[in-house]
C-alpha positions in Angstrom: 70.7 111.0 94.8 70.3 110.6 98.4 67.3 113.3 100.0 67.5 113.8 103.8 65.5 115.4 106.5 67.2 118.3 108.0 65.7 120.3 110.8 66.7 124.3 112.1 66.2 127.1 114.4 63.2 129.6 113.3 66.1 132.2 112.4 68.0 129.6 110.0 70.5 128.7 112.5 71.7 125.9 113.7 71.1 123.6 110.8 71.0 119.7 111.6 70.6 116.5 109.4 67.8 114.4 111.4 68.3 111.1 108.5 70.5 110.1 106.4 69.9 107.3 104.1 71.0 106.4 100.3 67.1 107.1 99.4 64.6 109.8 99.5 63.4 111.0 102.6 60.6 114.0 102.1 57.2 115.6 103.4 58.0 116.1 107.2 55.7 116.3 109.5 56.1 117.7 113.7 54.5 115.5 116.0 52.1 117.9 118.2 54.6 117.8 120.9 57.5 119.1 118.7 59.0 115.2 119.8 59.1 113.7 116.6 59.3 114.0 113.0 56.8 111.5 110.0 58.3 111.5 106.9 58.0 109.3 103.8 61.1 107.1 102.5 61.6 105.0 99.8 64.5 103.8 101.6 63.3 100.2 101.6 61.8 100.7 97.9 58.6 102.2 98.0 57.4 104.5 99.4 56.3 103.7 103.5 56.3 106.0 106.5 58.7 106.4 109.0 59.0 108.4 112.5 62.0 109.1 114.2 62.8 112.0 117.1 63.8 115.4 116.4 67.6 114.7 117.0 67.5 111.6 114.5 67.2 108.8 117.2 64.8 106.2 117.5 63.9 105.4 113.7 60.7 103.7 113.0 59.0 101.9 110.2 55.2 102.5 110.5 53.5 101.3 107.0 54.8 98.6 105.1 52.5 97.5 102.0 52.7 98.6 98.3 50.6 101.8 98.2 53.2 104.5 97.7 52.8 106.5 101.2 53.6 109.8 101.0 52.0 112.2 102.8 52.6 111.5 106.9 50.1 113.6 109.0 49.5 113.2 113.4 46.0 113.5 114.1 45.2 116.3 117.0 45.7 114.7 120.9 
């Protein structure tokens, strides 16, 4: 069952699917400048991190090893 990142406004409108993938995509996390989103994926297999922007552009693979990653966190600017 396919899990995807889905992002709305503060008043529940306006929902919007940010990824969509065959896998599980889960624990979102806002970059500090509200640009992009870090989520884990176990779209490839195992668990890794990914980024992509707020409107579902720009998808990145960041981790790639065989530690189950999880739990995405930006450090403070």
């Amino acid at each position: 069952m396919a899990v995807d990142v889905h992002v709305m406004d503060v008043d529940g409108s306006h929902l919007r699917r940010v990824t969509n993938d065959t896998g599980t995509d889960m624990n979102p996390s806002w970059s500090p400048d509200g640009q992009w989103l870090a989520f884990a994926s176990n779209r490839d297999g195992d668990f890794e991190i990914y980024i992509v922007q707020a409107d579902g552009k720009g998808l990145r693979k960041l981790t790639d090893n065989t530690a189950g990653d999880t739990e995405p966190a930006w450090s403070p600017r």
